[in-house]
N, C-alpha and C positions, 0 to 999 in steps of 0.2 A: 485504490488506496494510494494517496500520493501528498507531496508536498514539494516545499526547494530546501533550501538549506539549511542544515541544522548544526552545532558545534560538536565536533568530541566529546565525551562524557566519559574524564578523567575521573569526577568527584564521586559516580556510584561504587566506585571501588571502596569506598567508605564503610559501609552500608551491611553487614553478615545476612548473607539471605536466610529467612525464616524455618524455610521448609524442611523437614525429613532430615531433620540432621545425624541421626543413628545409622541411615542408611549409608552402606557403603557406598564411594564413588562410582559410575557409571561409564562406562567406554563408550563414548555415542560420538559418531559421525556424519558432519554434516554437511550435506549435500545440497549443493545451492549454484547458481548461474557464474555467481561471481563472490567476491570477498566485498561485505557490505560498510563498504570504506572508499571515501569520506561518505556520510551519511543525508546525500543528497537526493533520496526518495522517498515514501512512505515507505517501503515495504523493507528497504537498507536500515531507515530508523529502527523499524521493532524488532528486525533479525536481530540489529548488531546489540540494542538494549538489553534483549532477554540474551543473546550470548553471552557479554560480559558478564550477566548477570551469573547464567550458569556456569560459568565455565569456573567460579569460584566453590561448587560443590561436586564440581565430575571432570572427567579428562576429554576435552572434545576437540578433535581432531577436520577441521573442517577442509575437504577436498570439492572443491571447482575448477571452472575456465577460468583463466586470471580476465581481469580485468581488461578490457578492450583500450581503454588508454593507458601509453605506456607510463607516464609518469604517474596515473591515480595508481596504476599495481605496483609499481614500487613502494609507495607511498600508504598502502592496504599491507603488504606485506609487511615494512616493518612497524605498524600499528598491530598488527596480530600479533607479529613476533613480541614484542615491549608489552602486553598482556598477558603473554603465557600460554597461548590458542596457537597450538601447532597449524599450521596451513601447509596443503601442497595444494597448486594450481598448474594445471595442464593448461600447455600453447598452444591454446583452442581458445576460439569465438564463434560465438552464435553470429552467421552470413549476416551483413547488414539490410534492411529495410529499405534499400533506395537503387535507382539503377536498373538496367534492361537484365541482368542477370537476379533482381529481385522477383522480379515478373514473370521470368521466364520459370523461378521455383516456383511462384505460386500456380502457373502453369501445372505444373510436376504434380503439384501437390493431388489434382484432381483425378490421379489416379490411386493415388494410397487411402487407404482405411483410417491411418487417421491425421487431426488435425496441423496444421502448416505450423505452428507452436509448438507441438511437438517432435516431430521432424526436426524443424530447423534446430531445438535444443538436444538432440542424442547425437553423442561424440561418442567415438572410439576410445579416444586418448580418455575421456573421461571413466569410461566402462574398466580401460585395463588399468588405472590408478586405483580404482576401486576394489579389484580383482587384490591387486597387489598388495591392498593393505592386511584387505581379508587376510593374505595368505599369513602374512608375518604381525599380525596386531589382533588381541583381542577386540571384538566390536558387542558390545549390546545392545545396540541399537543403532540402526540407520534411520536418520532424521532429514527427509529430503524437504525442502525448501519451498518446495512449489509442485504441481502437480503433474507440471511433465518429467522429472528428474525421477520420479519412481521405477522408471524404465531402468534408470542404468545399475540399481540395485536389481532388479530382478538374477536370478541362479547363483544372489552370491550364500554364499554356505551356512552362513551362522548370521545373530543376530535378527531381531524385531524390523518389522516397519513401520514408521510412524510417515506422515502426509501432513505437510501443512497448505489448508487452500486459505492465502490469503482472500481469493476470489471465488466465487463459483463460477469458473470462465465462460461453461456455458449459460449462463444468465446474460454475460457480458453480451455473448456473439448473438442470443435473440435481442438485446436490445440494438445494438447494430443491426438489426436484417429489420428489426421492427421502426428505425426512422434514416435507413437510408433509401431515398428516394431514383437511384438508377438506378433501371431495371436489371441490367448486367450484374454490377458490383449487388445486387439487393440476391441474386440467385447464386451469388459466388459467397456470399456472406451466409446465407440459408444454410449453405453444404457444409460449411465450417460449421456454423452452429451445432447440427445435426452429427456432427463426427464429435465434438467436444462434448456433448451428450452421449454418445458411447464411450470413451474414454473416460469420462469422471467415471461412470457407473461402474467399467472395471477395472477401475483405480481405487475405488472403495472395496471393491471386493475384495482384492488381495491385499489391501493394506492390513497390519493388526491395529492400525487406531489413527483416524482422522483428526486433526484440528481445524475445526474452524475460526474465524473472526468477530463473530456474532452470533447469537443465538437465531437469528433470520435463515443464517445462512449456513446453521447446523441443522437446523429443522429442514431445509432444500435439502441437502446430502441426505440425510434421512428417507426422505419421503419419496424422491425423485432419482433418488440411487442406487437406495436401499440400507446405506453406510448404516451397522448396528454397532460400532464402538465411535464413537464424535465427543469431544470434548470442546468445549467454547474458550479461549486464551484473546481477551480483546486485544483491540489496538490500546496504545497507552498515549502519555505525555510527560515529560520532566517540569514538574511545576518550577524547578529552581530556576531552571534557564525561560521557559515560557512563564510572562510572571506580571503584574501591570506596570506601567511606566508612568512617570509624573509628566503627563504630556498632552497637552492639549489637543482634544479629538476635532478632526474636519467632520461636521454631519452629512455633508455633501459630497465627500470624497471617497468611494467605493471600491472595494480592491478584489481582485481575483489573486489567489495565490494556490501555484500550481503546477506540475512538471508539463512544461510546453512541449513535449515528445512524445506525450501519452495519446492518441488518439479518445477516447473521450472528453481530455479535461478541454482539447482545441475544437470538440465539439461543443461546447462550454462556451468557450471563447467565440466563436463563432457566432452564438445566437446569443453573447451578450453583446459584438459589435454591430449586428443586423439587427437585431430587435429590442431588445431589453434599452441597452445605455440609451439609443434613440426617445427610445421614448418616455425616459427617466428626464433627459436635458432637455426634450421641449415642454417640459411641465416644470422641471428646476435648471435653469441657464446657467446655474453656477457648478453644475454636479459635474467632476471627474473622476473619471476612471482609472484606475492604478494595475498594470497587469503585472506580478511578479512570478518569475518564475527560469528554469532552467530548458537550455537548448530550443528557443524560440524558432520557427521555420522563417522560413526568406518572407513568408504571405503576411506572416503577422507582421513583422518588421515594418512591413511597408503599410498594413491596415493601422498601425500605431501611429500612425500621422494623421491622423482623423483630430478635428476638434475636442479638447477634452481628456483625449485617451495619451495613458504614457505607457512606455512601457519598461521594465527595469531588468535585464539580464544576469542568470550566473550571481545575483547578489548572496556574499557571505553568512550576511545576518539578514533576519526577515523580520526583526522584532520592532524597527522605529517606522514599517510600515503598519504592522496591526496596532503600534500605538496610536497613530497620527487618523489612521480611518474614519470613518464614523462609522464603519460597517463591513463586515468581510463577506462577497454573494458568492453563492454557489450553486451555478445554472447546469450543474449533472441531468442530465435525461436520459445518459448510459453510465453505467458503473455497477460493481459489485464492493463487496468487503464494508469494509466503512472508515471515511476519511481522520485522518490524523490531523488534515491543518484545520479541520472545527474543532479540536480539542487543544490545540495549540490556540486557537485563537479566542474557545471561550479561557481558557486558565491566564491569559494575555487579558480580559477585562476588555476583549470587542467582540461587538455585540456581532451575530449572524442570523444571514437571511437567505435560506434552502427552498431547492425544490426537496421534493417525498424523495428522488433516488440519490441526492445527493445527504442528505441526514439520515438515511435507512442503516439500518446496523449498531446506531448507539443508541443506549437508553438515557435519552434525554425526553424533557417533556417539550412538545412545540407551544411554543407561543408562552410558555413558562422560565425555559432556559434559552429558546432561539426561534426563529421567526421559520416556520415551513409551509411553503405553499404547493398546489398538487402538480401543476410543473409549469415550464418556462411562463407562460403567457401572463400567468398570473402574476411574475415577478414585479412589472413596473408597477404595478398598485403598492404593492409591499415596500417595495424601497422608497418609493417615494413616502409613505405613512411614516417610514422609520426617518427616513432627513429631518421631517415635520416635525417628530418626538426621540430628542435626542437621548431626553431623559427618561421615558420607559428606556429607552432602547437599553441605555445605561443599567439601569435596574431589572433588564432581562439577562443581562451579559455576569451581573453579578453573584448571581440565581446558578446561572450555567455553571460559572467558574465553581462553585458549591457542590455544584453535582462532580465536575470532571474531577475537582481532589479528592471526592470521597471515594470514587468508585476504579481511575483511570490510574494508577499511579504503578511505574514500573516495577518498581520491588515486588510489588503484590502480584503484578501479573508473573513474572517472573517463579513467585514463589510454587503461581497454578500452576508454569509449564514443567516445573520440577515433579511434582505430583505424577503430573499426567507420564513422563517419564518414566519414573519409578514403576507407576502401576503396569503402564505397558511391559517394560520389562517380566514384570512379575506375573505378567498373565491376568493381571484384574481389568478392571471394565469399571468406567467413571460415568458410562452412558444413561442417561436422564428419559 
């Protein structure tokens, strides 16, 4: 689940959410990597939306690692503070990903039980901040964020637990072990897999209630974990700021939009700069490729000098690239959850063109609200059809944008996760 930049969302404060309003306020605490400010990922957008959103019906109390840049934590904190969302963050960070002392944990890793994700995110400082509020604060609920964070609630005394997998991570790790081709890293990926497969299962076990992202990926916890309390809370989108623009669309001009730090989505990019664009420009000589997106590695940099391809860094806004488009592609062959910037980009009025693991998770119809093909190889037939027809493409995008308002909008989802709250609390069961 990912995207680049999105703006503050001053104007939902508008808005009186719907839900349970008899019910007394909520003590819920929540537990997350970091403070999801500024809202430059998918998964920072939905926390921080449905935050605001609840935090105008309950008292929530949100305890993390501060933010590994020091100016975004300054800048996260008094954005919490100026909402009214108590924050404390412990001076902890998750080890970074790079370097001989990254390797040498993943080393380590191959002797513990479980996954290097989870390891590298269990802090101490996090564990006795937790301890501590327990001691001196009501809590009704512990809302951890992600699904290694359930650890550091584990022995604490009072209060529910609730799980949210934005991902089913091990879906993630077999499709990594399933197309990486060296045989090393393909048997060091294997074992992760296999350990995140234990981990989710008894992470559902002792949770009192899962959220998933999708119904796809409620029915995987379900079936493959065992989880009997799962609740679905989608991803969403803010139609006021993603919205159409009076702007002439290029049919030839093709965009990925994307966080360039994610390992999938630069899998993505990858087999759009070696296969797909290739072979889009020697059949359309005019077609370029637009790559947007945050924290670029040094490889792309230098592969964005290629005929055709640009590439756009850190940009604040992303909206006068989904204007200008003719097409937003989305070469996923790994991923879970389900992406935010197709629903950003159909309620934006451009059109898209998916494989099956990059559109899985929303209920959209293919080839009715967006173009889905079964995966990579197939893509240059598609984009090239869609250059050719800019006006289906137009009138598939418009279809989309129809579905994404009626069903995608944050208040509403906001108002489910209030529910599911409530019930957890109360010991009821929302499960389908």
């Amino acid at each position: 689940m990912t995207t680049t930049m999105s703006p503050p969302i001053p104007e939902i404060l508008e808005t009186p959410l719907a839900a349970s309003r008899t019910h007394r306020p909520l003590n819920v605490v929540i537990v997350d990597e970091e403070l999801p400010y500024p809202p430059t990922s998918g998964k920072r957008i939905r926390t921080l939306n449905l935050t605001l959103r609840l935090a105008r019906r309950h008292r929530i109390t949100y305890i993390c690692h501060r933010n590994s840049d020091p100016a975004e934590a300054r800048q996260a904190t008094d954005f919490f503070r100026d909402q009214g969302i108590a924050a404390r963050t412990v001076d902890w960070s998750p080890p970074p990903k790079s370097g001989a002392a990254f390797y040498a944990r993943l080393a380590a890793n191959l002797l513990s039980p479980l996954p290097y994700s989870a390891v590298s995110h269990d802090s101490q400082p996090l564990r006795q901040a937790l301890r501590e509020h327990a001691a001196s604060h009501p809590v009704d609920l512990w809302h951890c964020e992600w699904t290694p964070y359930v650890q550091a609630v584990r022995g604490l005394p009072k209060g529910r637990r609730l799980v949210v997998a934005h991902n089913v991570e091990s879906v993630i790790w077999r499709r990594y072990y399933e197309t990486e081709p060296h045989p090393l890293r393909r048997w060091y990926v294997g074992g992760q897999w296999r350990k995140f497969e234990r981990f989710e299962r008894q992470v559902m076990g002792e949770v009192d209630r899962a959220v998933a992202v999708s119904s796809l990926d409620a029915e995987r916890l379900r079936r493959d974990f065992g989880a009997r309390r799962v609740d679905v809370v989608e991803n969403g989108v803010d139609p006021a700021y993603f919205r159409p623009q009076n702007t002439q669309r290029e049919p030839a001009q093709l965009l990925f939009l994307g966080s360039l730090d994610w390992r999938p989505n630069l899998d993505g990019v990858r087999l759009l700069l070696d296969r797909v664009f290739p072979a889009v420009r020697a059949t359309v000589p005019s077609a370029r490729l637009c790559l947007v997106g945050r924290h670029p590695p040094t490889w792309l940099k230098q592969a964005s000098a290629a005929p055709g391809v640009e590439l756009h860094a850190d940009l604040p806004d992303v909206r006068p690239q989904l204007a200008r488009c003719g097409m937003m592609v989305v070469p996923l062959r790994i991923g879970g959850g389900s992406r935010l910037k197709i629903l950003e980009a159909l309620a934006s009025n451009t059109p898209v063109v998916s494989t099956r693991v990059g559109a899985e998770g929303l209920e959209l119809e293919p080839e009715r609200h967006l173009t889905v093909v079964e995966d990579v190889e197939d893509l240059p037939g598609a984009i090239i059809r869609a250059v050719r027809e800019p006006a289906a493409m137009a009138s598939q995008a418009e279809r989309g944008r129809e579905a994404v308002l009626a069903r995608y909008g944050w208040d509403a989802l906001a108002d489910q996760m209030d529910r599911v709250w409530i019930d957890c609390v109360a010991g009821q069961s929302l499960s389908v």
